[in-house]
C-alpha positions, 0 to 999 in steps of 0.5 A: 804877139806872135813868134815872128813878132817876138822875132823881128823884135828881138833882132831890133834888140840885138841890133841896138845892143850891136851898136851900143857895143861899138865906140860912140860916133860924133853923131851920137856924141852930138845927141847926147850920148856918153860913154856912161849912158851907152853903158847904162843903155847896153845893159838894159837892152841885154836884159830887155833881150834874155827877158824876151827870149825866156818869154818873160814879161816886159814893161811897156816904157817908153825907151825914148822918154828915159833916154831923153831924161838921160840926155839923149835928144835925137839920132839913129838910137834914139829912133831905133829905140822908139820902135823898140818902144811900140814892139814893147807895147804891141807885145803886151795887148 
């Protein structure tokens, strides 16, 4: 993956990190989300994120499957992560 692809990626990740930070929506709250999960998903994007800007390796995981096993089920995060997803997996070929 190149810089500028590291780039945009890691400006998806902040972004995610940004909205997982501010207070649940009820769009959110309808999809599943809780003030547990969004904590839990805040910090593995914070990690997600240092990791990248260090150039440490990433696992290729599917965000949305494990976010969809804690109960999420759809929204604006849930496709924001999916994306995050395919930048993970185009990273690591």
């Amino acid at each position: 993956m190149t810089f500028a692809a590291d780039a945009q990626l890691l400006e998806q990740i902040a972004a995610m990190v940004g909205f997982l930070r501010e207070p649940l929506s009820d769009e959110s709250a309808r999809h599943g989300w809780t003030q547990a999960t969004a904590e839990k998903w805040l910090h593995i994007f914070e990690r997600l994120h240092a990791d990248i800007s260090n150039s440490a390796a990433t696992a290729q995981a599917s965000l949305s499957r494990a976010m969809d096993h804690d109960g999420v089920t759809g929204g604006h995060l849930l496709e924001k992560a999916a994306s995050i997803s395919n930048a993970l997996r185009r990273r690591a070929q």
